[in-house]
VEXKE-225876 format. One record per residue (C-alpha): residue in one letter; x, z, y. Coordinates in nm, 2 decimals, always signed. Example, Ala and Ser with C-alpha at 12.3 -4.5 7.8 and 13.67 -1.06 7.14 Angstrom:
// VEXKE-225876
  residu      xx      zz      yy
       a   +1.23   +0.78   -0.45
       s   +1.37   +0.71   -0.11
END
This chain:
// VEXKE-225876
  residu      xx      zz      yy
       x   +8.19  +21.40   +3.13
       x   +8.07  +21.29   +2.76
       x   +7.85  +21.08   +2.68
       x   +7.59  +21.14   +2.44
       x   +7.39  +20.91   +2.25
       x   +7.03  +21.01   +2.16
       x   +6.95  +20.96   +1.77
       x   +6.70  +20.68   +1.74
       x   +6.37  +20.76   +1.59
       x   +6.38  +20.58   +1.22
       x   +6.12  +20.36   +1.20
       x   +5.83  +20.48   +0.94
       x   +5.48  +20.42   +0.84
       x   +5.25  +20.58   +0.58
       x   +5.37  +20.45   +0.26
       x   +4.97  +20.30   +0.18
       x   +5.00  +20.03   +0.50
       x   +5.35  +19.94   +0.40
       x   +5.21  +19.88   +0.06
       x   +4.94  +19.66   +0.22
       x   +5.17  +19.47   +0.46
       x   +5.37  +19.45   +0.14
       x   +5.07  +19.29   -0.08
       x   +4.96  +19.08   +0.22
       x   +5.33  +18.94   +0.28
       x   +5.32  +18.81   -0.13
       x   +5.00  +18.68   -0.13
       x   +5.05  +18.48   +0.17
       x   +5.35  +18.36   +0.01
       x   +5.18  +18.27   -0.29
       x   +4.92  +18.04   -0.17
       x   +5.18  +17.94   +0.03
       x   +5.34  +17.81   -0.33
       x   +5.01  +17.70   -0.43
       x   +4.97  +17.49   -0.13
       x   +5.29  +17.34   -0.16
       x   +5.28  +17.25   -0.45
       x   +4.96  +17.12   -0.44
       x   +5.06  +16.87   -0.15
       x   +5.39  +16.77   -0.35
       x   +5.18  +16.67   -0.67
       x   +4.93  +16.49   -0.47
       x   +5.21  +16.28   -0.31
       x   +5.32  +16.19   -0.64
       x   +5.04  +15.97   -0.73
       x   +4.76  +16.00   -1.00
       x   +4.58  +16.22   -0.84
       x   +4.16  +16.18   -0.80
       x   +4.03  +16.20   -0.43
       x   +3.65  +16.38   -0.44
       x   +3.45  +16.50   -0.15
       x   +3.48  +16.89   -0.23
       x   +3.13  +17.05   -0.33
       x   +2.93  +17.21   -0.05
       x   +2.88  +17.51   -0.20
       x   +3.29  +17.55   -0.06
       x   +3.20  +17.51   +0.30
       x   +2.92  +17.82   +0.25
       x   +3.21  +18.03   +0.09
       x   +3.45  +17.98   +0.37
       x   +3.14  +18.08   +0.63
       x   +3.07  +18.39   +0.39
       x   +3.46  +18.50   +0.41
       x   +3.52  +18.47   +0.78
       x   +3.24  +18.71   +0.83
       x   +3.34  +18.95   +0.61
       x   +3.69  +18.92   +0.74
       x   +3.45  +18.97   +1.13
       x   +3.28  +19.28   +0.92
       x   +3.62  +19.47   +0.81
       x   +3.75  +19.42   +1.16
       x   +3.48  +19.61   +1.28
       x   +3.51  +19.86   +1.05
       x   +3.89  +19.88   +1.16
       x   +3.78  +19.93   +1.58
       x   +3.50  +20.20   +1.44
       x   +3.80  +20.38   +1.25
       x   +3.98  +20.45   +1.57
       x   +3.66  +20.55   +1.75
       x   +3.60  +20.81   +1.44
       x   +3.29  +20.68   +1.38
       x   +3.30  +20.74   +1.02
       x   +2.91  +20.61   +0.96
       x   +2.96  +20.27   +1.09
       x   +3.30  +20.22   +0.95
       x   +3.10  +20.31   +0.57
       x   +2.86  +20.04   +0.67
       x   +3.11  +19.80   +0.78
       x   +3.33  +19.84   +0.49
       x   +3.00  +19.81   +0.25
       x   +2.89  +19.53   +0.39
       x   +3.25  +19.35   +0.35
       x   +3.22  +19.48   +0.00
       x   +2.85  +19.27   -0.06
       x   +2.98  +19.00   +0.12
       x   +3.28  +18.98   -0.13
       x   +3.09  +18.96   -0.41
       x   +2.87  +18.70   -0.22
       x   +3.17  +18.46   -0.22
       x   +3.24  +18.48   -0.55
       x   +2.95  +18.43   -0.66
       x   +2.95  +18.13   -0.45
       x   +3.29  +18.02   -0.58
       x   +3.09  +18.04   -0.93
       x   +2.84  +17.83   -0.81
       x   +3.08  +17.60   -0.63
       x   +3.27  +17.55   -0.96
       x   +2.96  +17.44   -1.13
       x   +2.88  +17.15   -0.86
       x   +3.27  +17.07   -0.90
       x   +3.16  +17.02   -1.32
       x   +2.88  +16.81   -1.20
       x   +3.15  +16.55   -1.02
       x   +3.38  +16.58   -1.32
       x   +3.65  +16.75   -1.20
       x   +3.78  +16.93   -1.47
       x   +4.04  +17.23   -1.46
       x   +4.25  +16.96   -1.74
       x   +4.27  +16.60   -1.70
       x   +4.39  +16.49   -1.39
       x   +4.59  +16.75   -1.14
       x   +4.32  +16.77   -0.87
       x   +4.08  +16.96   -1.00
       x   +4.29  +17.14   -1.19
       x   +4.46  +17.26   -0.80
       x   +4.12  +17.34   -0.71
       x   +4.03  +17.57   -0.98
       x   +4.37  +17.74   -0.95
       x   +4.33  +17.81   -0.58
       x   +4.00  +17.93   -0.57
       x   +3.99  +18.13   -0.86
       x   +4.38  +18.33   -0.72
       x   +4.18  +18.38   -0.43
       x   +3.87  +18.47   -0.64
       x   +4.12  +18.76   -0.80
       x   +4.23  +18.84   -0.48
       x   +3.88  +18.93   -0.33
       x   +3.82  +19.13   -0.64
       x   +4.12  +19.33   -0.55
       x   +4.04  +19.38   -0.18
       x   +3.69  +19.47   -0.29
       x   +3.80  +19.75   -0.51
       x   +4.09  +19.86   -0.27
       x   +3.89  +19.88   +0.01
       x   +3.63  +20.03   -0.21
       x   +3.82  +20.32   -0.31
       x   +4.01  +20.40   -0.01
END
């Protein structure tokens, strides 16, 4: 009697979500970096403790619903309800641009306190962080915009 083994199926996916699992893999690890980094340099010393503006706190509420939004527009997709995944996907789109405008805003109030992006590291980390995320919206925006 032989014994015959079955070829396994190779593991695939559509080159576009690898390339998106791909994207979200490096920018996790980059504000993973930033992060790091940002609690390292704290821990050295120097650095200028503020109460961050409020304008942040609106931004992170106006993100987690569009993150709500696209996830709906992901469950519609699989239902083939092409209509409500267009509305979904627009309204993550408006709400996108809503957050950075907010992060605008929120960068003005942190002017007002005197945290500058030069002078001492703090607000310099701020800046930084928001405005990579800030880049990354504008990326997911136009992504999700076009395909």
């Amino acid at each position: 009697m032989k014994i015959i083994e079955e070829p396994k199926k190779p593991i695939s996916m559509h080159p576009k979500i690898f390339a998106m699992w791909l994207f979200m893999a490096s920018v996790m690890m980059l504000f993973a970096g930033l992060t790091s980094a940002y609690i390292v340099r704290q821990a050295e010393g120097n650095w200028r403790y503020f109460e961050l503006p409020s304008m942040f706190y609106y931004t992170t509420a106006i993100i987690i619903v569009s993150s709500v939004t696209m996830q709906i527009a992901f469950f519609a997709a699989r239902k083939d309800k092409l209509g409500l995944v267009k509305l979904c996907v627009a309204v993550t789109a408006v709400l996108g641009i809503a957050f950075l405008i907010g992060q605008l805003l929120a960068w003005s109030q942190l002017i007002k306190i005197s945290a500058h992006f030069v002078g001492n590291p703090s607000g310099g980390f701020i800046y930084v962080l928001t405005g990579v995320h800030g880049a990354h919206i504008i990326s997911a925006i136009i992504f999700s915009l076009l395909c």
